[in-house]
PyMOL Python script that loads the backbone (N, CA, C, O; Angstrom):
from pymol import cmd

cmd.read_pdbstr("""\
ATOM      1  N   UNK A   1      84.415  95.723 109.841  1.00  0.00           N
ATOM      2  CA  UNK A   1      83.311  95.012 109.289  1.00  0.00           C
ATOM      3  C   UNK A   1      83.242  95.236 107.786  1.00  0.00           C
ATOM      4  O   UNK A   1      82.221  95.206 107.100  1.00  0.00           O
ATOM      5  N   UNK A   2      84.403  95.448 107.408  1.00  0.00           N
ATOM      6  CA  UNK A   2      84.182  95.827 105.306  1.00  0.00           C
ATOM      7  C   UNK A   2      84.274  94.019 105.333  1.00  0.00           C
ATOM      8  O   UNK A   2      84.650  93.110 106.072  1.00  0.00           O
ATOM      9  N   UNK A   3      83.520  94.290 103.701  1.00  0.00           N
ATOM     10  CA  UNK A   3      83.283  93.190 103.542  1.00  0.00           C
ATOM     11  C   UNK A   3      83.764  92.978 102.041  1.00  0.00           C
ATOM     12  O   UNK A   3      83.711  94.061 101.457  1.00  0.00           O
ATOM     13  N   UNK A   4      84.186  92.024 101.273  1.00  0.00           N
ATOM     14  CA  UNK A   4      84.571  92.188 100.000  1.00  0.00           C
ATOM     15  C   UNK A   4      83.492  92.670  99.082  1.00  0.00           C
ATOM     16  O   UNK A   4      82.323  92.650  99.465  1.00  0.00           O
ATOM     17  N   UNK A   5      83.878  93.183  97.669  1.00  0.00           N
ATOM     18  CA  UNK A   5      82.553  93.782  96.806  1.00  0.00           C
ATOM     19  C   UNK A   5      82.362  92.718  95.762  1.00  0.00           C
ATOM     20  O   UNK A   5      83.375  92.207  95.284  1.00  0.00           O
ATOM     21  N   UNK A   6      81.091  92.299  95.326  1.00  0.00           N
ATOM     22  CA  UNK A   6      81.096  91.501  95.030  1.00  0.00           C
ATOM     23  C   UNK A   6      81.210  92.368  93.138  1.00  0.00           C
ATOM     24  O   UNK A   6      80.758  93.452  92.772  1.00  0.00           O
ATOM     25  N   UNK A   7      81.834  91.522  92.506  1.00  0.00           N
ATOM     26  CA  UNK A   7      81.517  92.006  91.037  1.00  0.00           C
ATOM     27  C   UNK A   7      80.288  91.338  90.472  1.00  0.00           C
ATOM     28  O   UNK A   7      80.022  90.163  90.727  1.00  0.00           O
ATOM     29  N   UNK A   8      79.515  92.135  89.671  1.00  0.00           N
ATOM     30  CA  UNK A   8      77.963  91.731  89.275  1.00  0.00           C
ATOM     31  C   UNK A   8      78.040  91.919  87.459  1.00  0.00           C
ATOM     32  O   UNK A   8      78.577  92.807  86.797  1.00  0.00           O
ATOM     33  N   UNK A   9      77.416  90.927  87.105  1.00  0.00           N
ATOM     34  CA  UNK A   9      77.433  90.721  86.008  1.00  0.00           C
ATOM     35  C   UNK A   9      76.207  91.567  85.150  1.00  0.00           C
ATOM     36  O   UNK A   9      75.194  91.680  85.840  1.00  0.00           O
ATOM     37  N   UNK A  10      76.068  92.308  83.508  1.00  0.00           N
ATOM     38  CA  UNK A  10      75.047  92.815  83.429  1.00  0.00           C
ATOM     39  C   UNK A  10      73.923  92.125  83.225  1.00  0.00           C
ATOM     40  O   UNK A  10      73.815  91.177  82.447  1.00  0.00           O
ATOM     41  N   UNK A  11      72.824  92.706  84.108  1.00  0.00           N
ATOM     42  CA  UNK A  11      71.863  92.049  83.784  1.00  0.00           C
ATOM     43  C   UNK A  11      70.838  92.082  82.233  1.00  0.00           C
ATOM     44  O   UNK A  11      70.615  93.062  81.523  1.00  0.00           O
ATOM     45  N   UNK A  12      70.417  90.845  82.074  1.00  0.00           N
ATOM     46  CA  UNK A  12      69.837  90.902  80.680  1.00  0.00           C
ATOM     47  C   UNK A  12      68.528  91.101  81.293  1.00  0.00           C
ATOM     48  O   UNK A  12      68.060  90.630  82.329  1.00  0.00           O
ATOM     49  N   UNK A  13      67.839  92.228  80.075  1.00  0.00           N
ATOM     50  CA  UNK A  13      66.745  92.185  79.867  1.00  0.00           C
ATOM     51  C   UNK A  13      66.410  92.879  78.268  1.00  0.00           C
ATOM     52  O   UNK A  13      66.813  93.945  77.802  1.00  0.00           O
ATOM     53  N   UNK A  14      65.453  91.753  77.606  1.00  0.00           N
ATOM     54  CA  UNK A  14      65.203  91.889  76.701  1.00  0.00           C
ATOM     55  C   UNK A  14      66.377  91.876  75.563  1.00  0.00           C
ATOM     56  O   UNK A  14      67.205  90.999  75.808  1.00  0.00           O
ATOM     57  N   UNK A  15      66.625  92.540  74.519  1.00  0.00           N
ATOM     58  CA  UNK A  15      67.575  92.568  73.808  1.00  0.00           C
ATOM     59  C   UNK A  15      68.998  92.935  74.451  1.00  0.00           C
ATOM     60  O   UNK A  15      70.083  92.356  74.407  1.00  0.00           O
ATOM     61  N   UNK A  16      68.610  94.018  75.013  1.00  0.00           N
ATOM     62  CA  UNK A  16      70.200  95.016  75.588  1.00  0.00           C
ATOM     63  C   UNK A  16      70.548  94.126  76.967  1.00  0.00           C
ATOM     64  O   UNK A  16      69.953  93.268  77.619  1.00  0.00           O
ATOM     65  N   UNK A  17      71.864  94.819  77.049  1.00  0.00           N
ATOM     66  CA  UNK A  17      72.632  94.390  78.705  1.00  0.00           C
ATOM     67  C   UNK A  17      72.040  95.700  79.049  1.00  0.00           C
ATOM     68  O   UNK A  17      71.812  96.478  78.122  1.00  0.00           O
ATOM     69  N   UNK A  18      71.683  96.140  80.608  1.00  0.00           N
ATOM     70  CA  UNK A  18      71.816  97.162  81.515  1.00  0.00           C
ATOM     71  C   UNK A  18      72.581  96.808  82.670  1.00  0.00           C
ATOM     72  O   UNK A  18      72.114  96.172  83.615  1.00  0.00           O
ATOM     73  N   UNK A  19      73.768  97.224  82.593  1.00  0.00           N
ATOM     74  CA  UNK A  19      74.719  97.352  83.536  1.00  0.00           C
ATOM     75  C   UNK A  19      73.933  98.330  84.941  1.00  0.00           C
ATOM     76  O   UNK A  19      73.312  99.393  84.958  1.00  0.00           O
ATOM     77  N   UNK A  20      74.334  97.354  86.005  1.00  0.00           N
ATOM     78  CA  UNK A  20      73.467  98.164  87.220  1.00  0.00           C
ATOM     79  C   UNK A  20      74.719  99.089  87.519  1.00  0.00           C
ATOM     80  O   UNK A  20      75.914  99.136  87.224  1.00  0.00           O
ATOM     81  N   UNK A  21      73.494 100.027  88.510  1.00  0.00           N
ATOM     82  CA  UNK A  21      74.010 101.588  89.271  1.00  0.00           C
ATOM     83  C   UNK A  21      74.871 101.145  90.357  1.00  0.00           C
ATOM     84  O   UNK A  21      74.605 100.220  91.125  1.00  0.00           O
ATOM     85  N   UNK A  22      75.908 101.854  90.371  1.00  0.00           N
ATOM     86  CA  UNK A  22      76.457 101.663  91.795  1.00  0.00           C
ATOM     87  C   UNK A  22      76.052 102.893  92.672  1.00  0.00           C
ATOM     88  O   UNK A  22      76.348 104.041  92.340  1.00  0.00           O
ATOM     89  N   UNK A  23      75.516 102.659  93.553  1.00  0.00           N
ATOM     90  CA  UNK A  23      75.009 103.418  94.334  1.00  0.00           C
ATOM     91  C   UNK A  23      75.863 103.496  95.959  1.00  0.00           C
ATOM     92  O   UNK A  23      76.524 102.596  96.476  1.00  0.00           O
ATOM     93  N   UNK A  24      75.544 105.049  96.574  1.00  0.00           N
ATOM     94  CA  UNK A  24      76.333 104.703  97.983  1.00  0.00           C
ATOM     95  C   UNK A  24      75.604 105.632  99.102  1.00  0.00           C
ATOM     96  O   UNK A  24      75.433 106.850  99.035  1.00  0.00           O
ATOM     97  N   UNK A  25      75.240 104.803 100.087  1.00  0.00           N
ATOM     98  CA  UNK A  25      74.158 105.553 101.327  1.00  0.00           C
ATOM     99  C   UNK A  25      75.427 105.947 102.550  1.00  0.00           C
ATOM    100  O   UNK A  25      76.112 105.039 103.022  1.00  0.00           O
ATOM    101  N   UNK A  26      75.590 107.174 102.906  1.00  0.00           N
ATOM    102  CA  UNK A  26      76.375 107.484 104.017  1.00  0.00           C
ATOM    103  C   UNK A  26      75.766 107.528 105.521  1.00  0.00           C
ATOM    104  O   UNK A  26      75.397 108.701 105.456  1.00  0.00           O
ATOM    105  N   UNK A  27      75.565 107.316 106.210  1.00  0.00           N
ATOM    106  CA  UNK A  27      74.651 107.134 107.626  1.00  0.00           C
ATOM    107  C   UNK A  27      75.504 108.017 108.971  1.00  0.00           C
ATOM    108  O   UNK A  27      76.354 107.289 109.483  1.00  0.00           O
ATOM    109  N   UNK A  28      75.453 108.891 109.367  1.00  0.00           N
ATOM    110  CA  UNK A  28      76.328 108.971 110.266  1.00  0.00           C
ATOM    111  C   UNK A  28      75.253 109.322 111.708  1.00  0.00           C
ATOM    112  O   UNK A  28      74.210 109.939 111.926  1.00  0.00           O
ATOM    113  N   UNK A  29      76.191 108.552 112.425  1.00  0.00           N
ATOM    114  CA  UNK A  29      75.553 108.506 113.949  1.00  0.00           C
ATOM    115  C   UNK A  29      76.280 109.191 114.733  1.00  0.00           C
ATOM    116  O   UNK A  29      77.487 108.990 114.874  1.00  0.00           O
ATOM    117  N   UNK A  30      75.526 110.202 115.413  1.00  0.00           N
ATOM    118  CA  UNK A  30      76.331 110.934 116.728  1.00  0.00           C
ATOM    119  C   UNK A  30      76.206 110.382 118.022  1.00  0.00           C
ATOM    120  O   UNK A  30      75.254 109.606 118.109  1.00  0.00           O
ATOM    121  N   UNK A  31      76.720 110.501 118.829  1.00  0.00           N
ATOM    122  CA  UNK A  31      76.682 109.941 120.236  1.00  0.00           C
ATOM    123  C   UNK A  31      77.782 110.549 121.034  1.00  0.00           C
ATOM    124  O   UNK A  31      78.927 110.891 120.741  1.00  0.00           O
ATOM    125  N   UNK A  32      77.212 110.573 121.932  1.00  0.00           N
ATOM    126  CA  UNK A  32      78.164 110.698 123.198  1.00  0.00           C
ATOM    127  C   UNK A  32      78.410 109.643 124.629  1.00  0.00           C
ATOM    128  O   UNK A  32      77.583 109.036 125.310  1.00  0.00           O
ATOM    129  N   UNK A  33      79.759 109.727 124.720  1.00  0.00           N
ATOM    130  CA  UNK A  33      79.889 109.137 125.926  1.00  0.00           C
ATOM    131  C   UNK A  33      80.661 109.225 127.317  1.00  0.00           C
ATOM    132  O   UNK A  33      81.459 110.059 126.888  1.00  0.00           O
ATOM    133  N   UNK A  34      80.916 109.113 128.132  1.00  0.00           N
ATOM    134  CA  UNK A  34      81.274 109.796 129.162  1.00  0.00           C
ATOM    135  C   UNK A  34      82.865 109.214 129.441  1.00  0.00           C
ATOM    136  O   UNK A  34      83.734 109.877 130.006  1.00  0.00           O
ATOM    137  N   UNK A  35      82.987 108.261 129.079  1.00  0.00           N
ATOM    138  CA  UNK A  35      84.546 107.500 128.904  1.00  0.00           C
ATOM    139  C   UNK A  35      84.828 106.844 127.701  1.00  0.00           C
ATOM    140  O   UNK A  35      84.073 107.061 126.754  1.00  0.00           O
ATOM    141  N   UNK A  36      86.369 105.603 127.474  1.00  0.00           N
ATOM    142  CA  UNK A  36      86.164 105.266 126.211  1.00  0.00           C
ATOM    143  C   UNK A  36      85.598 104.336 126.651  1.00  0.00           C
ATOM    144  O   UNK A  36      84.831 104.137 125.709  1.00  0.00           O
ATOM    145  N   UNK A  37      85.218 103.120 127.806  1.00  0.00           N
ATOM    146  CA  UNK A  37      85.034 102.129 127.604  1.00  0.00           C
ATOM    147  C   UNK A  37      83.112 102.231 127.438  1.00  0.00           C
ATOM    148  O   UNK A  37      82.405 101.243 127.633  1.00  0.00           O
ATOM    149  N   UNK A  38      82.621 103.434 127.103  1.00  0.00           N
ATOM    150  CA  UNK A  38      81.427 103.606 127.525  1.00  0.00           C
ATOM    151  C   UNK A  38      81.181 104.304 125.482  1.00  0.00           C
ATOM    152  O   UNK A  38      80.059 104.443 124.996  1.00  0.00           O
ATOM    153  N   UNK A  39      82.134 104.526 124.910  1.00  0.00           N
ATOM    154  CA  UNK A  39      82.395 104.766 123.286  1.00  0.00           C
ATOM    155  C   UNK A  39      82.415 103.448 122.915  1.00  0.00           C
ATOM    156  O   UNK A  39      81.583 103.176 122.050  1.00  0.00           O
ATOM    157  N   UNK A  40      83.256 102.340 123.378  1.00  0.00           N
ATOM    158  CA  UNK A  40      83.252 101.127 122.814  1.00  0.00           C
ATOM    159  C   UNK A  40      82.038 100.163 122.533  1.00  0.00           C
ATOM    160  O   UNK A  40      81.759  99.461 121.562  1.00  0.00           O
ATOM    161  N   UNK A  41      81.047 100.525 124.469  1.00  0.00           N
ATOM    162  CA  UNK A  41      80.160  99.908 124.416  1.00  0.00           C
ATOM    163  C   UNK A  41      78.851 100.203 122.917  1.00  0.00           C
ATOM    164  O   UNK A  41      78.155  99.469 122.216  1.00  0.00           O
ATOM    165  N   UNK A  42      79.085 101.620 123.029  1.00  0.00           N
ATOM    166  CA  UNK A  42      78.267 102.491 122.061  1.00  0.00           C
ATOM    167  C   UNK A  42      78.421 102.047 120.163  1.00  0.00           C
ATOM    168  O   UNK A  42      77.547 102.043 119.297  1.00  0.00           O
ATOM    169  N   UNK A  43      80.028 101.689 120.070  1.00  0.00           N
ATOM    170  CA  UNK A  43      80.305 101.158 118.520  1.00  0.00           C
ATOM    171  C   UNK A  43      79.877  99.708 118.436  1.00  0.00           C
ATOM    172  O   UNK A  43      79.473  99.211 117.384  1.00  0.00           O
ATOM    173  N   UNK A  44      80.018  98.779 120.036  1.00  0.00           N
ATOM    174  CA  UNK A  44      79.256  97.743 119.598  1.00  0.00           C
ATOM    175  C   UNK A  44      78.545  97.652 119.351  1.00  0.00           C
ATOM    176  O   UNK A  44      78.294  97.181 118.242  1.00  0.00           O
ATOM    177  N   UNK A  45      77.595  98.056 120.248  1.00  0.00           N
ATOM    178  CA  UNK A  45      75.830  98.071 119.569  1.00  0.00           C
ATOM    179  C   UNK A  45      75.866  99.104 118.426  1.00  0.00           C
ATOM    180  O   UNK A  45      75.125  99.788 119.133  1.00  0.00           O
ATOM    181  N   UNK A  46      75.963  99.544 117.785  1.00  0.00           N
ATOM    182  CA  UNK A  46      76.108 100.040 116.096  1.00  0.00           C
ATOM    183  C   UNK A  46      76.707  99.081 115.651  1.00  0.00           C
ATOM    184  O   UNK A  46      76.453  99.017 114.448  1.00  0.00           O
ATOM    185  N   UNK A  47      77.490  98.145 116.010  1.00  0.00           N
ATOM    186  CA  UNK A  47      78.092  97.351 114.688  1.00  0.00           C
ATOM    187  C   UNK A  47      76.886  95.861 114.860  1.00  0.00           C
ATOM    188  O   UNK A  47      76.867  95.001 113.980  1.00  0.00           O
ATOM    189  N   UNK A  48      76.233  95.798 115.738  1.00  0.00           N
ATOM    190  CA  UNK A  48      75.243  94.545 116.147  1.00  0.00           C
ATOM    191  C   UNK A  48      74.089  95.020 115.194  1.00  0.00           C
ATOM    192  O   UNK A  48      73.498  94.196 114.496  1.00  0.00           O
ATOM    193  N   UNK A  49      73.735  96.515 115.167  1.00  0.00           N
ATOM    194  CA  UNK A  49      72.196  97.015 114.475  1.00  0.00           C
ATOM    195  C   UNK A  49      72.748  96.604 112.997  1.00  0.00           C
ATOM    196  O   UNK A  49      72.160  95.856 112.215  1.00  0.00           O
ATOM    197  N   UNK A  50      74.268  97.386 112.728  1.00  0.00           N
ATOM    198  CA  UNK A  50      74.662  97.093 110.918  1.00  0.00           C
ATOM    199  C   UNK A  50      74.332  95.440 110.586  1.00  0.00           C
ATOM    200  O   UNK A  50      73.539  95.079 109.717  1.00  0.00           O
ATOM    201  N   UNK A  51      74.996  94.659 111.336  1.00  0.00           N
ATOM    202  CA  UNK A  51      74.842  92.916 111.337  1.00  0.00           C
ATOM    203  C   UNK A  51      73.943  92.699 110.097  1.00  0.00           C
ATOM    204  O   UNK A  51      74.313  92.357 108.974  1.00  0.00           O
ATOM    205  N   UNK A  52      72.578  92.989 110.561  1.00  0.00           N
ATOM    206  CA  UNK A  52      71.596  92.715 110.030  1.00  0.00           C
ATOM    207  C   UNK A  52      71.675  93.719 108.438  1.00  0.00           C
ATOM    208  O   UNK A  52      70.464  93.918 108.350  1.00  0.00           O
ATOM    209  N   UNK A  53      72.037  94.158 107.682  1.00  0.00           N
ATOM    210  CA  UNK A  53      72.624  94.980 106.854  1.00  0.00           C
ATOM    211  C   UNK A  53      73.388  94.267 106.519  1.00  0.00           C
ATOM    212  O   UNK A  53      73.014  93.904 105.403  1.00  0.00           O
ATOM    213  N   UNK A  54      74.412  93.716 106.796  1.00  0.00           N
ATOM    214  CA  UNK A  54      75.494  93.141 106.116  1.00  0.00           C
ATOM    215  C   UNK A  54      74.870  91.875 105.611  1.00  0.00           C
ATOM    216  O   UNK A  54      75.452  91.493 104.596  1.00  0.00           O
ATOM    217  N   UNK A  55      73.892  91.105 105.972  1.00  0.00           N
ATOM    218  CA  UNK A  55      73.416  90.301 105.160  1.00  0.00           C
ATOM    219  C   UNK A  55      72.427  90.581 103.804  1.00  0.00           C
ATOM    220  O   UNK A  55      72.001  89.654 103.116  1.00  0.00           O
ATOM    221  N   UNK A  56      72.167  91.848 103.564  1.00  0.00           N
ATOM    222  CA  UNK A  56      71.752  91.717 102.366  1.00  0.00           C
ATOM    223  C   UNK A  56      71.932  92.509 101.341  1.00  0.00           C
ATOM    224  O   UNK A  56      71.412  92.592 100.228  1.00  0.00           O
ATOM    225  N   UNK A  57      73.256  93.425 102.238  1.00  0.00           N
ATOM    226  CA  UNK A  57      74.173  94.108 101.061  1.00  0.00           C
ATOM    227  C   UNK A  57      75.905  93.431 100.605  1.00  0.00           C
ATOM    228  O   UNK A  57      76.515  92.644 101.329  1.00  0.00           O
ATOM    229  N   UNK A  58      76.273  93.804  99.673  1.00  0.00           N
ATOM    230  CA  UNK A  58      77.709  93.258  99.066  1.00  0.00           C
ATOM    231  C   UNK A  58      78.576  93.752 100.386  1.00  0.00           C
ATOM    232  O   UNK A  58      78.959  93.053 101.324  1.00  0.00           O
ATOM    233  N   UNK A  59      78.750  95.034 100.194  1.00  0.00           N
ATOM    234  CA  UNK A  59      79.962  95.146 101.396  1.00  0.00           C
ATOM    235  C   UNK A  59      79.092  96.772 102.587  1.00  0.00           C
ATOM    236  O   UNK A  59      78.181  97.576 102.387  1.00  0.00           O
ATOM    237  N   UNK A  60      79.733  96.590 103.350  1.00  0.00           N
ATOM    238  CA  UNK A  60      79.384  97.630 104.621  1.00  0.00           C
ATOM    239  C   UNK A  60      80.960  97.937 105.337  1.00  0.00           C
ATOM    240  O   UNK A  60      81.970  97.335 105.702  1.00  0.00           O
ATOM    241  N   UNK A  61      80.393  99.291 105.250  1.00  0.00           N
ATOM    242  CA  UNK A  61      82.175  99.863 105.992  1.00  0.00           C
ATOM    243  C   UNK A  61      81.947 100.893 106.710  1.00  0.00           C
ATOM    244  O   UNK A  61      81.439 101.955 106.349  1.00  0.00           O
ATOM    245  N   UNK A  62      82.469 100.470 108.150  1.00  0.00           N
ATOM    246  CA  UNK A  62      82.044 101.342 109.563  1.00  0.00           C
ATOM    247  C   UNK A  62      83.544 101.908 109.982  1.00  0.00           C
ATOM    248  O   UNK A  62      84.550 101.378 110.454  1.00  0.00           O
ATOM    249  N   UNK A  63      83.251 103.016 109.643  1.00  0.00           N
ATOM    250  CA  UNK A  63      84.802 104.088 110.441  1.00  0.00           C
ATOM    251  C   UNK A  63      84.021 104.876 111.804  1.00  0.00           C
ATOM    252  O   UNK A  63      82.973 105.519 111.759  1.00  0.00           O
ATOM    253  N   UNK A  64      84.940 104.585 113.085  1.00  0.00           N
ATOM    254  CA  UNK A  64      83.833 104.951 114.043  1.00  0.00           C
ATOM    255  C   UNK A  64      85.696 106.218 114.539  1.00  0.00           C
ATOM    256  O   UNK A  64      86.793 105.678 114.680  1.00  0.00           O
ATOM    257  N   UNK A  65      85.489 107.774 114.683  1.00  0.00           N
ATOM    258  CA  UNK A  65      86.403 108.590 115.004  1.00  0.00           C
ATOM    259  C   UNK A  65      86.027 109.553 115.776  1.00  0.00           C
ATOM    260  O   UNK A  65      84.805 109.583 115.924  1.00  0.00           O
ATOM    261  N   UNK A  66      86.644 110.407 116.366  1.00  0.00           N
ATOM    262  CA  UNK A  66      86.560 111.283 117.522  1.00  0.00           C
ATOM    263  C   UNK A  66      85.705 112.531 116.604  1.00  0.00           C
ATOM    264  O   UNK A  66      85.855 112.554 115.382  1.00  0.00           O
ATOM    265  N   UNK A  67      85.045 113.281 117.112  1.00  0.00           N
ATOM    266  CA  UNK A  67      84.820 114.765 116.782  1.00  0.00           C
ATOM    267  C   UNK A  67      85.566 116.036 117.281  1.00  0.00           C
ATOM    268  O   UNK A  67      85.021 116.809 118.069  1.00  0.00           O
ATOM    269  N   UNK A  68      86.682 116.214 116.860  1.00  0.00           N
ATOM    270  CA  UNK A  68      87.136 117.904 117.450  1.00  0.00           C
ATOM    271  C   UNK A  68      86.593 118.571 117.479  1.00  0.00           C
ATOM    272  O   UNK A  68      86.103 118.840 116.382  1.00  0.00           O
ATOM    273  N   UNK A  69      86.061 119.635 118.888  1.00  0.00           N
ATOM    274  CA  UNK A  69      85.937 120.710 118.740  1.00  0.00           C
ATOM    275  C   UNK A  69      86.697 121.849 117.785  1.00  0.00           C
ATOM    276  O   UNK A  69      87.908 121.868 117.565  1.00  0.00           O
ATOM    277  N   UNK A  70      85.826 122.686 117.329  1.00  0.00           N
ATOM    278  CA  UNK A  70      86.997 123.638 116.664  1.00  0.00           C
ATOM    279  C   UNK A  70      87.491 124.480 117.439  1.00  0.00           C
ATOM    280  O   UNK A  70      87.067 124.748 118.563  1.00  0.00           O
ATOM    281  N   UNK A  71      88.528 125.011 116.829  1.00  0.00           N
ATOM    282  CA  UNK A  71      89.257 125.777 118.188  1.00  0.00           C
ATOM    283  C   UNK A  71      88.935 127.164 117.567  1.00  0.00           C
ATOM    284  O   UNK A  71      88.772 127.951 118.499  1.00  0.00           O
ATOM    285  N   UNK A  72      88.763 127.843 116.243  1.00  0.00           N
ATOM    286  CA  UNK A  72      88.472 129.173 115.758  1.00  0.00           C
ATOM    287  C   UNK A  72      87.038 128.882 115.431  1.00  0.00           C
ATOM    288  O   UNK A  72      86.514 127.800 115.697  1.00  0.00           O
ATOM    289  N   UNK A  73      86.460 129.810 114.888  1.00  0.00           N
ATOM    290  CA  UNK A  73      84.900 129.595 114.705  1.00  0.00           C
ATOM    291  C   UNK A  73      84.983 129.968 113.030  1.00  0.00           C
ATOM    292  O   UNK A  73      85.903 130.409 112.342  1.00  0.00           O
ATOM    293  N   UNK A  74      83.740 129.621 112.753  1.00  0.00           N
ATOM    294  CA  UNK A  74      83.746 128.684 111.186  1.00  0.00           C
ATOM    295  C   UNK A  74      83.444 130.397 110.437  1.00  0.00           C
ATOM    296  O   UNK A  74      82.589 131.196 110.820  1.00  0.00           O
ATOM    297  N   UNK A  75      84.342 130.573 109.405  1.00  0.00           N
ATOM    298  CA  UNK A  75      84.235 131.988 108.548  1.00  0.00           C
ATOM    299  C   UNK A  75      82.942 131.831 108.272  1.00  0.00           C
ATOM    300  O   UNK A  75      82.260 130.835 108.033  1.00  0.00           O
ATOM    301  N   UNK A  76      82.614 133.463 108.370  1.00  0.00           N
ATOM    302  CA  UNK A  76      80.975 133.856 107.458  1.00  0.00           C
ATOM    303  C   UNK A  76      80.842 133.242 106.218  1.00  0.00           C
ATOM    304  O   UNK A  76      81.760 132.865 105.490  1.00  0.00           O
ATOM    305  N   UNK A  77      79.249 133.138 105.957  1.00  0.00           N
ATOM    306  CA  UNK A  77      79.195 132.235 104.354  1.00  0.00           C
ATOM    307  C   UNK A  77      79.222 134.138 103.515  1.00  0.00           C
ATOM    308  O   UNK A  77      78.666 135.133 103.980  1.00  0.00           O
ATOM    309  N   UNK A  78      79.931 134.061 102.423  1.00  0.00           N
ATOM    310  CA  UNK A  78      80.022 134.922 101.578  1.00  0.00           C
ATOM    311  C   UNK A  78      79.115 135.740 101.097  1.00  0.00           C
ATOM    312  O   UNK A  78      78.003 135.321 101.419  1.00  0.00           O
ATOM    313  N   UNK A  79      79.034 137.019 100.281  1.00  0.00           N
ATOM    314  CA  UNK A  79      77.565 137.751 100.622  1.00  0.00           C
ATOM    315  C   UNK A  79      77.233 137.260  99.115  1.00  0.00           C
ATOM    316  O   UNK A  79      78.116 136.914  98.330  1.00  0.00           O
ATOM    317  N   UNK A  80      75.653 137.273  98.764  1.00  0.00           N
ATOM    318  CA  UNK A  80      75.214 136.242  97.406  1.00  0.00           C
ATOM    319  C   UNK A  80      75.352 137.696  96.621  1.00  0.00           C
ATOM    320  O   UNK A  80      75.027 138.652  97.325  1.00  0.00           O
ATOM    321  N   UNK A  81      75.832 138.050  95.120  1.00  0.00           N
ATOM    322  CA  UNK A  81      75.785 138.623  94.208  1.00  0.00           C
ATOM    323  C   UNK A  81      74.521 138.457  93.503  1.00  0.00           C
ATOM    324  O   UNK A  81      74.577 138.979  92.389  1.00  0.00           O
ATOM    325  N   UNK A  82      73.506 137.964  93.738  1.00  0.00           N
ATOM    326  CA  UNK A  82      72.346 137.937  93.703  1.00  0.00           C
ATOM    327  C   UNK A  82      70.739 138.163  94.620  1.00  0.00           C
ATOM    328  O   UNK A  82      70.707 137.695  95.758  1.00  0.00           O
ATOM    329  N   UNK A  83      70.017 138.570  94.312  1.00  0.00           N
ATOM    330  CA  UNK A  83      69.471 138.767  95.565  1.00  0.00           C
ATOM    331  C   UNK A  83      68.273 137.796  96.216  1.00  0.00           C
ATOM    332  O   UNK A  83      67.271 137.982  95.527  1.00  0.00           O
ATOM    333  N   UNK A  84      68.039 136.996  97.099  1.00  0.00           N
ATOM    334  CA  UNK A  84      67.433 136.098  97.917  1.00  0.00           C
ATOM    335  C   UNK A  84      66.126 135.989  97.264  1.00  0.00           C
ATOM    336  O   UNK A  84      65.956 137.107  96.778  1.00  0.00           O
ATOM    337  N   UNK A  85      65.078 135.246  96.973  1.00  0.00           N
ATOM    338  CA  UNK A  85      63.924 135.061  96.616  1.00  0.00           C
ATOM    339  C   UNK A  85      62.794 135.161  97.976  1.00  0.00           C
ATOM    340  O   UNK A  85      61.588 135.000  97.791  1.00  0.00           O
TER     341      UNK A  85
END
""", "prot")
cmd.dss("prot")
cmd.show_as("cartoon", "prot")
cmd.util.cbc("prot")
cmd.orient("prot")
């Protein structure tokens, strides 16, 4: 569902150009499902809710991938050389 980006021209206001922000929202959805054809059903309806999104943004881009378990467990966070507030 990517969609091309559109190039935008700067907008005038007043004397100066202000070139707009490119901005970027990340969304991530968890889910589970008990087979794949029961994952598929699950990315359709996420790509039916985006639909409505894709009409009033330039482009939308849906990567839908597995989650690995980890197989070692995640190292301690480091001790702070400062002390906690």
């Amino acid at each position: 569902m990517a969609m091309s980006s559109a190039n935008h021209a700067p907008l005038q206001r007043g004397a100066g150009e202000i070139t707009p922000m490119k901005r970027k929202a990340v969304i991530t959805v968890e889910y589970e499902a008990e087979d794949y054809l029961k994952a598929v059903a699950r990315e359709d309806e996420i790509r039916r809710v985006l639909a409505e999104l894709n009409a009033a943004f330039d482009r939308i881009d849906v990567r839908f991938g597995d989650r690995r378990p980890r197989l070692t467990a995640r190292a301690a966070a480091p001790t702070r050389p400062w002390p906690r507030d």
